[in-house]
Every structure is written in C-alpha cells, then in structure tokens.
C-alpha positions as a Markdown table, in Angstrom:
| # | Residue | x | y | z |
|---|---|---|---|---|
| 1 | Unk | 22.1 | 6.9 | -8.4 |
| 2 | Unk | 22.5 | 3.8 | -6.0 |
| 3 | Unk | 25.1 | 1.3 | -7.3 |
| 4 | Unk | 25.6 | -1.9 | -5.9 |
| 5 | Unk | 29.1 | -3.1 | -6.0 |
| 6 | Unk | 30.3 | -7.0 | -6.0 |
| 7 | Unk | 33.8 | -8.6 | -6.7 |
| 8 | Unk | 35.1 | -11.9 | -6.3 |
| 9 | Unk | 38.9 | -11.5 | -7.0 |
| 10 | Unk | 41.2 | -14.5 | -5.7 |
| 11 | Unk | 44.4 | -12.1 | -5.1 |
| 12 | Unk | 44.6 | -10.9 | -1.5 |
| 13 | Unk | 46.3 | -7.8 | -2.0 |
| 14 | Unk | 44.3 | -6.9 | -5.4 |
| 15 | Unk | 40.8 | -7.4 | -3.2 |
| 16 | Unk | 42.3 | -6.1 | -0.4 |
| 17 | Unk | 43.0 | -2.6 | -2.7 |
| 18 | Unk | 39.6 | -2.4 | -4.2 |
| 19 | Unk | 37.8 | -2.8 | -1.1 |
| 20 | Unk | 40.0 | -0.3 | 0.6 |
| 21 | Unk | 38.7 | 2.3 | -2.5 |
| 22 | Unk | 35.2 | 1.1 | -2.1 |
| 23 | Unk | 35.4 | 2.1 | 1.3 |
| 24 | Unk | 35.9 | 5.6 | -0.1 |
| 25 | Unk | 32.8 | 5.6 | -2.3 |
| 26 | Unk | 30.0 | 4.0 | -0.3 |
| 27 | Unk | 29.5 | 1.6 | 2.6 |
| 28 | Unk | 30.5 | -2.3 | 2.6 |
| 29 | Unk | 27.2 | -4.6 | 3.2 |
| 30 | Unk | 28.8 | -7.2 | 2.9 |
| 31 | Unk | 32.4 | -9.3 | 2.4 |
| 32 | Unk | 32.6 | -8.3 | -1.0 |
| 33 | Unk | 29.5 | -5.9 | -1.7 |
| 34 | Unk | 29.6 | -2.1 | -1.6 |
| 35 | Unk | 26.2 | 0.2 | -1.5 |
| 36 | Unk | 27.8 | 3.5 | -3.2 |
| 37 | Unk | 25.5 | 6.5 | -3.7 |
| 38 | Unk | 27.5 | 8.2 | -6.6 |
| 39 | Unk | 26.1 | 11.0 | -9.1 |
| 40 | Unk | 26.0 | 9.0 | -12.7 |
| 41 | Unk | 28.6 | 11.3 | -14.3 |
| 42 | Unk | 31.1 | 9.6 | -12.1 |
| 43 | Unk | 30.7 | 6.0 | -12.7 |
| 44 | Unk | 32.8 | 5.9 | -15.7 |
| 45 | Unk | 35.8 | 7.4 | -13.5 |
| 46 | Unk | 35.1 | 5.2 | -10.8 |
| 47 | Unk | 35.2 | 1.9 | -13.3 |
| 48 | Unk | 38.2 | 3.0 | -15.1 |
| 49 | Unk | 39.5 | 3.3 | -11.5 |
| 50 | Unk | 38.6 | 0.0 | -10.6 |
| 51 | Unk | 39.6 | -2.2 | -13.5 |
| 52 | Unk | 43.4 | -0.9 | -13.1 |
| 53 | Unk | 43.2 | -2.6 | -9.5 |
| 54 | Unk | 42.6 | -6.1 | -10.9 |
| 55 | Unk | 44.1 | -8.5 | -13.2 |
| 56 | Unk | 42.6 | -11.2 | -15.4 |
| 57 | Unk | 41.8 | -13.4 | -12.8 |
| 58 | Unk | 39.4 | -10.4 | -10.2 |
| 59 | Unk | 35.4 | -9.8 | -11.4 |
| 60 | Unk | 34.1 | -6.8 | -10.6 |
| 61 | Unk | 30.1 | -5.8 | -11.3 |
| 62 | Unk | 28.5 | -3.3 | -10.8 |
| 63 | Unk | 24.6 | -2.9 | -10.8 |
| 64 | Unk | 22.7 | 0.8 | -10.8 |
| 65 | Unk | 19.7 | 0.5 | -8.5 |
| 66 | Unk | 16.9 | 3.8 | -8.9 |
| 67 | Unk | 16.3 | 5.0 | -5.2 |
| 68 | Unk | 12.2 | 3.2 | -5.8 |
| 69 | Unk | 13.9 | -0.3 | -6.1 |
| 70 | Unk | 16.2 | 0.4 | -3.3 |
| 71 | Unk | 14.3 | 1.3 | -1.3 |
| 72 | Unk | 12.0 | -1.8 | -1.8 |
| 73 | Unk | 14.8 | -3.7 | -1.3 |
| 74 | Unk | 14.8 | -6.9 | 2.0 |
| 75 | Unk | 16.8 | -7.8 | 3.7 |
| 76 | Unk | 16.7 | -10.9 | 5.6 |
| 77 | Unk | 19.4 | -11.4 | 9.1 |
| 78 | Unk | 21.8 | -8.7 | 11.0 |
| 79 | Unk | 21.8 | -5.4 | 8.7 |
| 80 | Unk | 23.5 | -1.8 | 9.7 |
| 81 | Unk | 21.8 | 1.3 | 11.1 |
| 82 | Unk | 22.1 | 3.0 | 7.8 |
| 83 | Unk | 20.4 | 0.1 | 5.9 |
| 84 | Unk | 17.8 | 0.0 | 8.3 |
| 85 | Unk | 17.6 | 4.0 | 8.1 |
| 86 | Unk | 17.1 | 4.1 | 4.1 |
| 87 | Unk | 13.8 | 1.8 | 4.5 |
| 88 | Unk | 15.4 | -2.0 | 3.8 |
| 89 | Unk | 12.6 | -4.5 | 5.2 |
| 90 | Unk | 13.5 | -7.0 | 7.9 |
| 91 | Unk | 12.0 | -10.2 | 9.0 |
C-alpha cells in the first residue's frame, strides 16, 4: 500500500525528527509530505512510532492511496525521477 504522509508541527527539532524517520520509510515530495510504499501490517507500528515524536501542538496524517489512484495521480511543476517513473502526469 501507498501512503501519503503530511505533518505541520511548529517545533523544529520535533519536525526535524519525524522527517528524519520518514526518510527511512519512503521518499520526501515535498517540505512536509512523504510518499512511503509500506506493507499494511506495518502502518500501525509506523503510527505508534510517529505520535511519540510529537507533542500536542505537531499534526500528523496519513492517507492510504491503492497503486490505481496513485498512479492516476498529476502532478503539476518540477517532480523527481521516481515520481515521473511510477506514471504521475505532468503539464
């Protein structure tokens, strides 16, 4: 399963900690969004994981994409080699 990762979280050194263990997991698309190819049985570690790196204040989501909708997926301005690979439209 695809998962898309997002997180807004106002503590440097918290954001700076989750995106360092994103980095682990998938690839970073963007400031604060990770495309992580994980098997399902593992997203249940991977949130428990995750919500001991933030406090009250971070937001973490975390959106399951099926490989049909990701691949139907645009995107629009610069975009990586592996996106571009894995059949993401471009104008």
């Amino acid at each position: 399963m695809i998962y898309i990762i997002t997180y807004d979280i106002p503590d440097n050194k918290q954001r700076l900690k989750v995106s360092a263990f994103l980095e682990g997991f998938g690839e970073r698309v963007q400031e604060s969004v990770f495309e992580c190819k994980l098997p399902s049985k593992n997203i249940s570690k991977l949130v428990k994981e995750l919500a001991n790196l933030i406090d009250e204040d971070g937001n973490i989501r975390i959106y399951p994409v099926c490989g049909d909708c990701y691949d139907k997926a645009i995107n629009i301005g610069k975009f990586t080699k592996t996106q571009a690979s894995e059949g993401f439209g471009v104008f």
